[in-house]
N, C-alpha and C positions, 0 to 999 in steps of 0.2 A: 678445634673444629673436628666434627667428626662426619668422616662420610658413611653414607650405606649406599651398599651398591644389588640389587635383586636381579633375579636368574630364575631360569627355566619357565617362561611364557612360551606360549606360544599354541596353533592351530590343535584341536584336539576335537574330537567324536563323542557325540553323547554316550553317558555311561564311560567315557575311557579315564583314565589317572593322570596328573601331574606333580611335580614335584618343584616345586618353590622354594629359592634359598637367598639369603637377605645378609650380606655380609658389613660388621662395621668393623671400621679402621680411621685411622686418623690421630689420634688422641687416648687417652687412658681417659676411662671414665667408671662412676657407679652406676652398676645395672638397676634401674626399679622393674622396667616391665619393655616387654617389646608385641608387638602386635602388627599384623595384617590389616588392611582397608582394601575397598576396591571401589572404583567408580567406572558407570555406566555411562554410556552418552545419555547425554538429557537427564542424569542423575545424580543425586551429591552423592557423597566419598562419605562410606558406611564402614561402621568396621565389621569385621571381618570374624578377628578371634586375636586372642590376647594370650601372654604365656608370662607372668610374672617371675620374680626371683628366687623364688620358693618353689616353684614349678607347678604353681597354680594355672589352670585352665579355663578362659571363658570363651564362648561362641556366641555369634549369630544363631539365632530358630531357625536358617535357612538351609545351614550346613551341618548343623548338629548332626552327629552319625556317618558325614561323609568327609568331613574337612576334620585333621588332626595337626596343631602348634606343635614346634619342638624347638629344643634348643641346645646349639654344642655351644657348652660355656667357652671351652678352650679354642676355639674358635673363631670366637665372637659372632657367632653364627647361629641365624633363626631359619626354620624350614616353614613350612605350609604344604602338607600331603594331603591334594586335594584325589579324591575319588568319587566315582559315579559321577563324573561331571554333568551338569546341564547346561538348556543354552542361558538361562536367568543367570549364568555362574560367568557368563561373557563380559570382561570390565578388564580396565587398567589395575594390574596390585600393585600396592604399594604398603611398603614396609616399614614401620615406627619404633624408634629407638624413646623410650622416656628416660630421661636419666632422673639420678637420687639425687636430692638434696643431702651435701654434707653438714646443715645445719639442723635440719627437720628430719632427715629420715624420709620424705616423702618425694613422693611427684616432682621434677622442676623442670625445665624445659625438654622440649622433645625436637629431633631430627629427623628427615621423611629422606627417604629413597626417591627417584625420579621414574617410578612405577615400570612392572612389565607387561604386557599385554598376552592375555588368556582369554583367545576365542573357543568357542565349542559351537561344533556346529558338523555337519553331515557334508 
C-alpha cells in the first residue's frame, strides 16, 4: 500500500506563486507517471499536468506557461510550481501516483492523495 501525502495549499493573491509537494511512501513500487488534478466545487476532478518516467511533460491549456511538474526521484517526491495564480486556479489538488505494470511495462493501478486546498483570491 502506498500513501501520498500533498503540501503547501493554501490562501494566495492573484498573480502570486505557490508551491505544491506530493510525497509517496509506504511501499516500493515502479514509477510510470505521477500527476496533479484539481477540483472545483460544482466541478469534476480535471487534470492538471502530468510528469512521466522519462521526464516527460503534459498540461492543461489552462496553466500552460504558468504551472511547471517536477520530480525528486530520490525522494519520492512530485512538486507543482504554480505561478501567476488566478481565481479559476481555486480547487482541491490532488496528487496521482500511476504505477508500472511489472508485466506490460505500462499503466496499472493508480493512488490519489487526499487533496490540498489552493484558494486565490484578494
Amino acid at each position: 500500500q502506498v500513501q501520498l501525502v500533498e503540501s503547501g495549499g493554501g490562501l494566495v493573491q492573484p498573480g502570486g506563486s505557490r508551491r505544491l509537494s506530493c510525497k509517496a511512501s509506504g511501499g516500493v513500487f515502479s514509477f510510470y507517471a505521477m500527476g496533479w488534478h484539481r477540483q472545483a466545487p460544482g466541478k469534476q476532478r480535471e487534470l492538471v499536468a502530468v510528469i512521466g518516467s522519462r521526464g516527460g511533460t503534459n498540461y492543461t491549456d489552462s496553466v500552460k506557461g504558468r504551472f511547471t511538474i517536477s520530480r525528486d526521484a530520490a525522494k519520492n517526491t512530485v512538486y507543482l510550481q504554480m505561478n501567476n495564480l488566478k481565481a479559476e486556479d481555486t480547487a482541491v489538488y490532488y496528487c496521482n501516483l500511476v504505477v508500472r505494470s511489472v508485466t506490460t511495462g505500462g499503466p496499472a493501478g493508480d493512488y490519489w492523495g487526499q487533496g490540498t486546498q489552493v484558494t486565490v483570491s484578494s
